[in-house]
VOGU-3710 file (C-alpha; in Angstrom, 3 decimals, decimal comma):
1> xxxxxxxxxx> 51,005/225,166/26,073  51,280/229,025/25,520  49,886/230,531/22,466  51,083/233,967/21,165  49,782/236,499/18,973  50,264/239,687/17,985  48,721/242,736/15,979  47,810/242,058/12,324  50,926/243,668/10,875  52,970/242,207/13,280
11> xxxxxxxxxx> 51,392/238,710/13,808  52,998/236,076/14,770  52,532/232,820/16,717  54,905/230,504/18,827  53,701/227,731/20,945  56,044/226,044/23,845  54,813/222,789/25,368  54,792/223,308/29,181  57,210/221,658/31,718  54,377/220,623/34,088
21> xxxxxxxxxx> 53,177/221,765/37,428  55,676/219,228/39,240  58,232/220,802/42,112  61,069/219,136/40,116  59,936/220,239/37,050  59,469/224,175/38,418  62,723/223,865/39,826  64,555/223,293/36,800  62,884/225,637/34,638  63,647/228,144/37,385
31> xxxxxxxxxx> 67,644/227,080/36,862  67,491/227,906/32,922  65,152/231,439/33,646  65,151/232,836/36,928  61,729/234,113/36,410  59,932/230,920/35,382  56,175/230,850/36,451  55,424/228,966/39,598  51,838/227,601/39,521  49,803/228,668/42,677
41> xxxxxxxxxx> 48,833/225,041/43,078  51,037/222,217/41,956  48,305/220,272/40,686  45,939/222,653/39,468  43,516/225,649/40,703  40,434/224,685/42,214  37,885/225,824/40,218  39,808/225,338/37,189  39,581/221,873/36,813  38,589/220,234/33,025
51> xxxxxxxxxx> 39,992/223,827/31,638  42,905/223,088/29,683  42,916/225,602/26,985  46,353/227,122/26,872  47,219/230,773/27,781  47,473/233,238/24,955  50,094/236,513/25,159  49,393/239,278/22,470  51,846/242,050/21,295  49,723/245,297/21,492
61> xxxxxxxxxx> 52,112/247,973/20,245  55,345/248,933/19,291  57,102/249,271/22,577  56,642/245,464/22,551  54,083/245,426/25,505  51,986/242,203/25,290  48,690/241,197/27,397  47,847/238,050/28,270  44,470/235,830/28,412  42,846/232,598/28,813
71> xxxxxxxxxx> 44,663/231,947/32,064  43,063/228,520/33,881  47,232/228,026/35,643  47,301/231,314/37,875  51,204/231,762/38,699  53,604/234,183/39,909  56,903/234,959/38,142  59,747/235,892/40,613  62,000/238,453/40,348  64,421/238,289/43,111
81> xxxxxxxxxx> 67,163/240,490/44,663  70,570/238,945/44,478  73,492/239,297/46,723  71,256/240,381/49,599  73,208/239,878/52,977  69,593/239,722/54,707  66,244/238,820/53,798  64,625/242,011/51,671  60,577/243,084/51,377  58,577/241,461/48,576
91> xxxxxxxxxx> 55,845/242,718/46,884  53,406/240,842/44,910  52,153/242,465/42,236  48,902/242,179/39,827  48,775/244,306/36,659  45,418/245,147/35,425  43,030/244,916/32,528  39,556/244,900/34,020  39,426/240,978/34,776  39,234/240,790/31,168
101> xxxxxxxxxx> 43,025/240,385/30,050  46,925/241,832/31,801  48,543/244,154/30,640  51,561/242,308/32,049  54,485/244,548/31,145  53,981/247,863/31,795  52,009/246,611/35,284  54,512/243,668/35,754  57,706/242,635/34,858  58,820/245,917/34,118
111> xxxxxxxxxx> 57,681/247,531/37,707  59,150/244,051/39,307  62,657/244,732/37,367  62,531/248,258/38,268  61,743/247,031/42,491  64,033/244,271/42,377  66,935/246,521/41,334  66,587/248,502/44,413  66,295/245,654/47,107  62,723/244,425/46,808
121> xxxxxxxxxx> 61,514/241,542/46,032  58,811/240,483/43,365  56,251/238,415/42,223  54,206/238,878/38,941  50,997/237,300/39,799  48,868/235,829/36,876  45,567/235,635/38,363  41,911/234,260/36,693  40,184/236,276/35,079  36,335/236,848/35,646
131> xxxxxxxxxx> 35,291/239,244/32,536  37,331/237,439/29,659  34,803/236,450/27,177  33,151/233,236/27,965  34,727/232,911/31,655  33,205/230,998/34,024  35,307/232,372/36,974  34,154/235,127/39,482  36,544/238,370/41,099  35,753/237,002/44,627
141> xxxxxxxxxx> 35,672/233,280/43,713  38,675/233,152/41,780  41,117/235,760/41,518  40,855/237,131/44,782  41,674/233,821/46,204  44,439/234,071/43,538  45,966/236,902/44,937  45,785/235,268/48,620  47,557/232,405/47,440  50,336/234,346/46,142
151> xxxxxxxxxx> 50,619/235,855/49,289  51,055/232,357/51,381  53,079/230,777/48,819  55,936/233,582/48,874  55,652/233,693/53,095  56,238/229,899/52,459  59,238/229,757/50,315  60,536/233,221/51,891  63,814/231,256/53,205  64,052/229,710/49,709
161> xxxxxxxxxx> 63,699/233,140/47,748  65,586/235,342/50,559  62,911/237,085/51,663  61,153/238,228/54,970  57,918/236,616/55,373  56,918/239,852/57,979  57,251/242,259/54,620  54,966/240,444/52,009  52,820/242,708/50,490  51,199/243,465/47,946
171> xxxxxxxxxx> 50,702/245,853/44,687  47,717/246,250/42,562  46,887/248,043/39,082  43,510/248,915/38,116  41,610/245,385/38,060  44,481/244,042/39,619  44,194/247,259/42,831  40,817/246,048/43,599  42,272/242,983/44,072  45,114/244,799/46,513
181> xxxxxxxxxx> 42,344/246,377/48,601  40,061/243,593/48,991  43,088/241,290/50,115  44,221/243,695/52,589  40,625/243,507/54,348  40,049/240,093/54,160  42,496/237,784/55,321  43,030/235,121/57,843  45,963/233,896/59,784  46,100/230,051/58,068
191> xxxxxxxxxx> 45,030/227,256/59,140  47,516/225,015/61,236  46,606/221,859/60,405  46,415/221,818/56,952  48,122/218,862/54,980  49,623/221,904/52,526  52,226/223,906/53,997  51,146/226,755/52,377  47,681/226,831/53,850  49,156/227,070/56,876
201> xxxxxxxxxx> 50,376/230,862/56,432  48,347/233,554/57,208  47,388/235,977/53,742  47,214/238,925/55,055  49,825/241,669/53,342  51,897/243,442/55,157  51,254/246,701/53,554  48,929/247,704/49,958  50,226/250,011/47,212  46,829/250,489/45,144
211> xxxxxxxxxx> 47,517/251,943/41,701  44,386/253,487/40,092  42,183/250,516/41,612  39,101/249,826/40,186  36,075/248,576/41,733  35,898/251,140/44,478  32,977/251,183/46,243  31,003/252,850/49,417  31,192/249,177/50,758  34,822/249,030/50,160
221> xxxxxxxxxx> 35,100/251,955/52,486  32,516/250,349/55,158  34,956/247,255/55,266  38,032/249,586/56,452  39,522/249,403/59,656  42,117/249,886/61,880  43,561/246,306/61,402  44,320/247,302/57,685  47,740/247,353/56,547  49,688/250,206/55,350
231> xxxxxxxxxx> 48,835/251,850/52,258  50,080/253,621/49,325  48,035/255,168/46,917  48,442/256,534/43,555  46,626/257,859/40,712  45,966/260,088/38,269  43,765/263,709/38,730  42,137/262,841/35,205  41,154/259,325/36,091  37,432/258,375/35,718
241> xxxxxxxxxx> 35,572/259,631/38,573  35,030/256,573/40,350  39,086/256,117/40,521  40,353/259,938/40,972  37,635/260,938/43,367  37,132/257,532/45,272  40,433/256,939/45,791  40,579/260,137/47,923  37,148/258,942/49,450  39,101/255,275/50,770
251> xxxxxxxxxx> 42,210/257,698/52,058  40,129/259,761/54,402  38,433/256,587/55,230  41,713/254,857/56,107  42,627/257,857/58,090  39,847/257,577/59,715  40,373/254,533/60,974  43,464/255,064/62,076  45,499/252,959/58,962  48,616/254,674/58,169
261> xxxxxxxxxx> 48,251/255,500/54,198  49,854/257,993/51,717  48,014/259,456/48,722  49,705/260,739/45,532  47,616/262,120/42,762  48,839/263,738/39,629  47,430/266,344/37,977  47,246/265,749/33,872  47,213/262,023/33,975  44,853/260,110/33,272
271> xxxxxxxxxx> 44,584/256,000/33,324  46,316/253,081/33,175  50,327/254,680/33,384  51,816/251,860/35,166  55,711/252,542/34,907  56,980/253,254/30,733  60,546/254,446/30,135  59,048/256,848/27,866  57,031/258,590/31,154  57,864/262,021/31,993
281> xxxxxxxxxx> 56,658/264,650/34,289  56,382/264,154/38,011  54,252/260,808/37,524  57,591/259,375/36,095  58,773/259,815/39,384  56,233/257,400/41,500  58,377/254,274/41,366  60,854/256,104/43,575  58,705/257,779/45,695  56,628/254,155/46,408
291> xxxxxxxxxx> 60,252/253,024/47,431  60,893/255,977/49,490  57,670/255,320/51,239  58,977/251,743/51,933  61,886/253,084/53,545  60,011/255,644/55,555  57,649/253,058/56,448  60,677/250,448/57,923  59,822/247,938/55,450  62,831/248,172/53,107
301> xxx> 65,511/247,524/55,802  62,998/245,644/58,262  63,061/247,030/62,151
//
């Protein structure tokens, strides 16, 4: 069940009673809404076990942008290119919040509408979170390996949702860029003899687009090397410090190592921008220039 609330003068609650985590089940919620969650595991997280409170979505302002908590079923919520005469790139993508909450429209569905209309794949991830109140879970423990299931499930299922399994990468905001960075540095190739198929693919991304990540660090940087894939990077010039100077920092440090990576920094913005109809200035701009960079890079038409 999924409760959700809203601001004071606008509260409101609705509750749905779940379909299950069952293949069939997915598959026929999928039919009605083609962006109906798929749970990361069919029969529950591990680590999550015993924690059945339900997952609560919050309208936050008048644009209608909600956030959402208490998340024990990590998921991804497709949002697929139609009419495709090839398999396309996907992206998986995980808004932030600072592990505490996502901000799951403006860092979500709407940047997966906006990719999806112009030939790329992609997944909303809904991944644990390790500094909600009263959360037991951990950033490496939990929603990092989060984030590297998404990344095996969609190689997976790439015949079944049209997509290249060579051009899964991934796409991280804030909380949900540290996430981005750390699974494009550690990652293994699967293991083949796993009873689950989807153990069996490798997690590593095929590129990174890091959005204002948090959690950069000096050992961040140390982990870097030349085995790293592709990067985009993007923030704002009046970011906190450790985001709008350390992002530069992890760009020479790529370059250094010989990773191919862009940086794109905008003077006069500050935090948490994501992509807002209501944007203007050159940061407006970024979604286009990330898909530019995709093109440039040979991953929107595949080589």
């Amino acid at each position: 069940m999924k409760l959700i609330g809203g601001m004071a003068s606008v509260a409101w609650v609705a509750c749905w009673v779940a379909l299950g985590n069952g293949s069939v089940a997915q598959t026929a919620a999928q039919s009605a809404n083609p962006h109906a969650e798929v749970a990361l595991w069919a029969n529950g997280a591990p680590g999550s076990e015993g924690k059945t409170a339900p997952e609560v979505v919050t309208l936050i302002n008048a644009e209608g942008e909600h956030t959402v908590t208490s998340i024990n079923n990590p998921s991804i919520s497709p949002y697929l290119v139609r009419g495709a005469k090839s398999p396309v790139a996907a992206v998986i993508i995980a808004p932030g919040g600072g592990h505490a909450l996502l901000s799951i429209d403006h860092e979500g569905y709407d940047v997966a509408k906006y990719l999806s209309g112009h030939g790329i794949a992609a997944f909303v991830l809904k991944y644990r979170l390790a500094r909600e109140k009263g959360s037991t879970y951990t950033v490496e423990g939990d929603a990092l390996p989060d984030m590297q299931r998404a990344i095996r499930m969609v190689k997976a299922r790439a015949a079944e949702w049209g997509v290249d399994p060579a051009r899964v990468g991934v796409m991280g905001f804030s909380a949900g860029g540290e996430l981005a960075v750390m699974a494009s540095e550690r990652y293994d190739e699967g293991n083949p003899n796993a009873t689950d198929p989807i153990d069996r693919q490798s997690d590593k991304p095929a590129f990174e687009a890091l959005m204002y990540p948090g959690g950069l660090t000096p050992e961040i940087d140390a982990r870097v090397t030349k085995d790293m894939p592709p990067a985009f990077l993007l923030c704002g010039a009046d970011d906190r410090d450790n985001i709008a100077q350390a992002l530069p920092e992890l760009f020479i440090a790529m370059k250094k190592a010989g990773v191919s990576t862009e940086l794109h920094e905008y003077a006069g913005v500050g935090h948490g921008f994501g992509l807002r109809f209501s944007q203007h200035g050159a940061v407006a701009d970024w979604p286009r220039v990330f898909v530019e960079w995709m093109d440039t890079k040979g991953f929107l038409r595949g080589k």
